[in-house]
N, C-alpha and C positions, 0 to 999 in steps of 0.2 A: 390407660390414657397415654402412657409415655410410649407404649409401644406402637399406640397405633398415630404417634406423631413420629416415632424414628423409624415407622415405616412409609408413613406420606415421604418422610425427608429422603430418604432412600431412593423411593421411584422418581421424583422430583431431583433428585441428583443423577440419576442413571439417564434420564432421559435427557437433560443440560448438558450431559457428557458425550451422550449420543448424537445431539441434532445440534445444540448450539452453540455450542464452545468450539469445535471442530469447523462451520461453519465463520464462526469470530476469526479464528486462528487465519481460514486463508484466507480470510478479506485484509486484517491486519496486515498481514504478510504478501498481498499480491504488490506487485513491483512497479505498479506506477501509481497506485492510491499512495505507500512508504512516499515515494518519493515525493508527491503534493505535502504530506505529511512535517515529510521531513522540510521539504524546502521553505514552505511556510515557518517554520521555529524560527530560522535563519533572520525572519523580519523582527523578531520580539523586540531587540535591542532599537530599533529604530525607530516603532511603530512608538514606544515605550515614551521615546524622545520627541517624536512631533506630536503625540497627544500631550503632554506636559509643555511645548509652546503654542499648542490651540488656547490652551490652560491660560494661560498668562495672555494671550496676542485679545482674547475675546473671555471678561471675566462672567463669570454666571450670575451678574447681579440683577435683580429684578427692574423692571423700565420703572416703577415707583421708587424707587430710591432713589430721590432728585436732593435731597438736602444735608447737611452734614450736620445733623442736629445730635449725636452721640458720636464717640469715639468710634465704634464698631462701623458707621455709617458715615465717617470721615474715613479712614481708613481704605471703603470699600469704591469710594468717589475717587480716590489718590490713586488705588489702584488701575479705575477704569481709564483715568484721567494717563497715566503712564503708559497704560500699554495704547491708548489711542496715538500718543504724540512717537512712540517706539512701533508702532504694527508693522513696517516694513522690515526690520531686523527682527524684530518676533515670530513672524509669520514665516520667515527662511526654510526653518529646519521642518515645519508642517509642510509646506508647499515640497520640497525636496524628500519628503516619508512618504507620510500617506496621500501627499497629492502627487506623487506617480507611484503608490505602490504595485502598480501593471508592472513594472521594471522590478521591481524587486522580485515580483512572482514569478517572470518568464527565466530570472538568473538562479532564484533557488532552485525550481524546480527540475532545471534541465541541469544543473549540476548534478543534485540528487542522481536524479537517473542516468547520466551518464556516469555517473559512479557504481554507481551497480552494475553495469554491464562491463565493467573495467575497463572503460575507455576513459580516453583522456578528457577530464571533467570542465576546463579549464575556457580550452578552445569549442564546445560543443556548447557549452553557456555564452559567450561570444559570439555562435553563430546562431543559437536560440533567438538573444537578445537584436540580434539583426533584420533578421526576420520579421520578428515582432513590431519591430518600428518602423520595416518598408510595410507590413497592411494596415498600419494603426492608425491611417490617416491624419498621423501628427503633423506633418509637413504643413505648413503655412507659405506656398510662392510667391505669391503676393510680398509679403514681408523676412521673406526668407527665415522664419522663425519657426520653433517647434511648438505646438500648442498642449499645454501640457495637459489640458482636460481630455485628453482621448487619453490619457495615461492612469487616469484614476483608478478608483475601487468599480466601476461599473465595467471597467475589462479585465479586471482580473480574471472570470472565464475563460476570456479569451488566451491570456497570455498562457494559463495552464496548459490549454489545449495545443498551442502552437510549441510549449517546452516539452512535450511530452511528443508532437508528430517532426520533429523537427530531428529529436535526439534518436527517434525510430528510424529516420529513414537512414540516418546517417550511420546506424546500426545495420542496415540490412545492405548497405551498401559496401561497408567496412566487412562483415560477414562476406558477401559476396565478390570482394576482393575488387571492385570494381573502383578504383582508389590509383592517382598516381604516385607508382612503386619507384623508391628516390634507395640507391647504394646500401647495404647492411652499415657501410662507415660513416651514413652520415647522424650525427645525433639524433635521437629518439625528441628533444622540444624541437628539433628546426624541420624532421621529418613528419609532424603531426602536421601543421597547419594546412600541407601541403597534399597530407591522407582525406583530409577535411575538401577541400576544396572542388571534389567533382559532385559532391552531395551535396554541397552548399551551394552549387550552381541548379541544380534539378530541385532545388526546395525554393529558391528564389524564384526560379521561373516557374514554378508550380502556384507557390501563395501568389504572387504576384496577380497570377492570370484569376487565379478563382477569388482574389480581391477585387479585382475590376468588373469579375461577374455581381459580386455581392454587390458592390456600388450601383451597378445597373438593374439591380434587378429588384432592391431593396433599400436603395436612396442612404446604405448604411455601409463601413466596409463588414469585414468577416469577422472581428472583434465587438461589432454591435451586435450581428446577428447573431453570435455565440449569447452575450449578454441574456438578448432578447429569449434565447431558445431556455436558459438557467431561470429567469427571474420567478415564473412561474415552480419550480423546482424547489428556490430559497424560499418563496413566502407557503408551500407546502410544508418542507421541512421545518421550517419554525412555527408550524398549528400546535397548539397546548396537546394536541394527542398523538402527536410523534413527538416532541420531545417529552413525554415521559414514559413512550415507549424509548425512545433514548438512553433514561437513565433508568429503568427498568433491567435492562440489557446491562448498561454498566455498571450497576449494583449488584446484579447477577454476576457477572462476571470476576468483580472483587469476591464475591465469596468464597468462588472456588479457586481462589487466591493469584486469579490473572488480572495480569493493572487494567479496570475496564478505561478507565482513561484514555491509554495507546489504542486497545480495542476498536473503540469506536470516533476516535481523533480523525481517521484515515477519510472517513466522510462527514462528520461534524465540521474540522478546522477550515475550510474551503467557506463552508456558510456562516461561521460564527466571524470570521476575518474578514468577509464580502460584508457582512450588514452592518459589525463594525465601523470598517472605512464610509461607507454609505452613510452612515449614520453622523460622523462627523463631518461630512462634506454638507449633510444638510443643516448640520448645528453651523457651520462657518458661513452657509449660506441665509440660515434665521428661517429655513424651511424648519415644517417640524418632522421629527426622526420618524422612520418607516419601520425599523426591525426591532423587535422584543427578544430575539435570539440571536445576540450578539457579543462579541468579547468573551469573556470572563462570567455571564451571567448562570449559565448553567451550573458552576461551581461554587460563583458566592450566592447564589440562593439554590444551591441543592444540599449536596452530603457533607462539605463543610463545615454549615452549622453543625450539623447532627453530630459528628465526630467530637467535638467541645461540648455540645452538650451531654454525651456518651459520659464523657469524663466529668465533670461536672454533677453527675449523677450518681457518681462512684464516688467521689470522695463525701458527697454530700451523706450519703442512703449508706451503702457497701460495707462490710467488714472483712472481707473473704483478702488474704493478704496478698495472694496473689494480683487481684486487680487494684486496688489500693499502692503498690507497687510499681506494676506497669502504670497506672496515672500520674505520678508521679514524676515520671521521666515521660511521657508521653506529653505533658500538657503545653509543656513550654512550645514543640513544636508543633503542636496541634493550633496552638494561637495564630501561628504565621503557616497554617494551611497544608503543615507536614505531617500526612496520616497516617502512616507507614508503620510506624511503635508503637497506634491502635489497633491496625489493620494483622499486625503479625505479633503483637503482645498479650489483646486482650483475650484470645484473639476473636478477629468478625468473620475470620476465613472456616469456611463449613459452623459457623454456629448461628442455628435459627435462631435464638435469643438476640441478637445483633440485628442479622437480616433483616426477619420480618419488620420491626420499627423502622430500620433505614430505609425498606421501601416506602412504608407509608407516610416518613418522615417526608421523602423525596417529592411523592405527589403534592403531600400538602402545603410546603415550602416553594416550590416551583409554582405549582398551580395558585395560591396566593398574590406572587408579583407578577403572574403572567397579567391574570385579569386584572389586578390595578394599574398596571403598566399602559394595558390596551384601553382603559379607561381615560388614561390620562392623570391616575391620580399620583403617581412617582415616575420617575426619570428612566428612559432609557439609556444603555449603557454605548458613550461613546467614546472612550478614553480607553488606552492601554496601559498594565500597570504589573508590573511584578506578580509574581502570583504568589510570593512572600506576604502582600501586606494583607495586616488583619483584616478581617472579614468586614465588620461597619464600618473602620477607613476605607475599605475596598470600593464597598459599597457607595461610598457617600462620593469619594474621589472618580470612578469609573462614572457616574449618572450626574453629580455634580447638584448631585438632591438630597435634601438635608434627612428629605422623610424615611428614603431607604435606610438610613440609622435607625429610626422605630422602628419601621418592618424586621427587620435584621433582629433586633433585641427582642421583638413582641415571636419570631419564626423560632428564634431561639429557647426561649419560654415554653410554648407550644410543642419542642420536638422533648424538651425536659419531661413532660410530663408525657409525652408518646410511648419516654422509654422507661420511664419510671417503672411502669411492671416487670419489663419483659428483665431487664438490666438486675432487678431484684431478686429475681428468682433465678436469673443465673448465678447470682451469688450465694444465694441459699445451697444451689448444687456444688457451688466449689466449697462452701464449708462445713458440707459434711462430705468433700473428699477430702480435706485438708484435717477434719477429724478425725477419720480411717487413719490419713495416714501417720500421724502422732500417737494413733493407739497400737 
């Protein structure tokens, strides 16, 4: 029986090695996915801050709770009561994150890639972000005012798309040397703006024109109708049966001890940050939320749990001193979401004992708050939040629903007893190699 399971594992690793790791490797690594990738992280810190004043400006309290008849329910009146008489200073740093993060996407992303290409990063996100705001229809003539709803989470498409043809052309222009050429003596910052400036003229008069098409032709500019072309795209990618081929993939991919995270970040992070912001602009509007695949959700209800329960299962069942050890040091940061001294101590990397339960940990975990989510019966998630905090804080803070606490502890339970066999019998095999090796 062992061999004809370390011979399934075998072909099943030969053939991951052959068609989809290699595969992962150049999508990871193709150079304008990095660069969405990358540009997106750039918003964490902000995105972090105007969800914790959505927090505050609009409290989660239920429209029943009209009376102050216990402490807990005085408390929750005082709070609503404050941030109503403060919403103008509260709401600030929300309206300046995620209500334009279009501007924050069209600055990461075109820095990103003009970093890779070794140009100068600086001026190229400058003339990205320029661009972006002559087709975005933000202008208001009228009142001579910028309207900051054409800047939301629903252009974020857009802004990609424009940081990425924006920093291309200027690339192929620069390539092609067609750039005005200023003295060897004159400095490298006063000579860039100036490299810049015949691409920035042919991209301006380019968006521009095929802005005014999209307006005439589609009553929307080029930032809508990118929108429009994605939306179908996100409420695909977020179906229950791509994302757990999703995490399928990036459980796969941790085994054979590549981070599936980065792996698959490169086309995840675009739609889990688009449904996000989406999702709190309907939470601030009192619409209800449209995306189940957003934020943080795929990690505090996927492998997460399973890691803590992993260990938890070891100290509880386990003798074998090796894992009992690595648990040990492992658990502290496995509470705050750090799995790295499970992932390369216990280890999960090439050990089917691991694997197989992570995966079916994954489906069942996932698949659980997909359908109650889509039911309506727990919160979806529209708040951003450290990816430090524990998991049913995470939970409860990201959805702002008390219940995803039980879910969380009831997935928890559930993934305990997934691995209760396999986790056992790998211990059984460490201790009679640890007995060999004493004898």
């Amino acid at each position: 029986m062992s061999q004809t399971k370390t011979s399934f594992m075998d072909k099943f690793q030969a053939v991951m090695e052959k068609y989809v790791v290699p595969v992962g490797m150049k999508i990871s690594g193709q150079r304008h996915l990095s660069a969405i990738r990358d540009g997106l992280t750039v918003m964490i810190a902000v995105t972090v801050i105007g969800g914790f004043a959505c927090l505050l400006a609009v409290p989660p309290i239920p429209a029943t709770i009209t009376e102050p008849s216990n402490f807990f329910y005085a408390m929750l009146l005082a709070w609503k009561s404050w941030a109503a008489a403060n919403t103008t200073t509260l709401m600030l740093p929300y309206q300046l994150s995620i209500g334009i993060i279009s501007v924050y996407v069209v600055m990461g992303v075109s820095y990103q890639l003009a970093k890779s290409y070794k140009m100068e990063p600086v001026n190229n996100m400058v003339g990205a972000l320029f661009i972006f705001l002559c087709v975005s229809n933000v202008v208001n003539f009228e009142t001579s005012s910028l309207t900051i709803g054409r800047l939301g989470a629903n252009y974020m498409f857009g802004a990609m798309m424009i940081a990425l043809l924006v920093v291309e052309i200027n690339h192929f222009f620069m390539e092609k040397k067609i750039v005005i050429k200023l003295p060897s003596s004159v400095p490298p910052n006063v000579a860039a703006p100036f490299n810049m400036l015949i691409p920035m003229i042919f991209s301006v008069v380019a968006f521009v024109l095929l802005n005014a098409v999209c307006n005439n032709v589609t009553g929307d500019g080029l930032t809508g109708l990118v929108f429009k072309v994605f939306q179908p795209l996100m409420k695909a990618t977020g179906s229950l049966p791509s994302i757990l081929l999703i995490n399928f993939l990036m459980t796969t991919f941790w085994f054979f001890g590549i981070h599936g995270g980065n792996m698959v970040a490169v086309v995840v992070s675009p739609i889990t940050t688009a449904g996000l912001a989406a999702n709190m602009e309907a939470y601030m509007a009192g619409q209800p939320m449209e995306y189940i695949f957003a934020g943080s959700v795929n990690s505090i209800f996927g492998n997460w749990i399973t890691y803590t329960a992993m260990l938890v299962v070891i100290f509880t069942l386990c003798k074998s001193s090796q894992l009992k050890s690595i648990a040990k040091v492992a658990i502290v940061p496995s509470c705050f979401n750090i799995n790295e001294p499970s992932i390369f101590g216990i280890p999960t990397v090439l050990n089917v004992y691991t694997y197989i339960p992570m995966l079916m940990c994954s489906v069942i975990n996932f698949s659980a708050y997909y359908l109650l989510a889509s039911a309506g019966i727990v919160g979806k998630f529209y708040v951003t939040l450290p990816f430090t905090v524990p998991g049913p804080l995470a939970a409860f803070l990201g959805t702002t629903d008390a219940k995803t606490i039980l879910l969380w502890c009831v997935l928890f339970a559930v993934d305990y007893m997934v691995l209760n066999p396999f986790i056992r019998t790998y211990d059984k095999q460490l201790l009679e190699a640890e007995a060999k090796a004493e004898a």
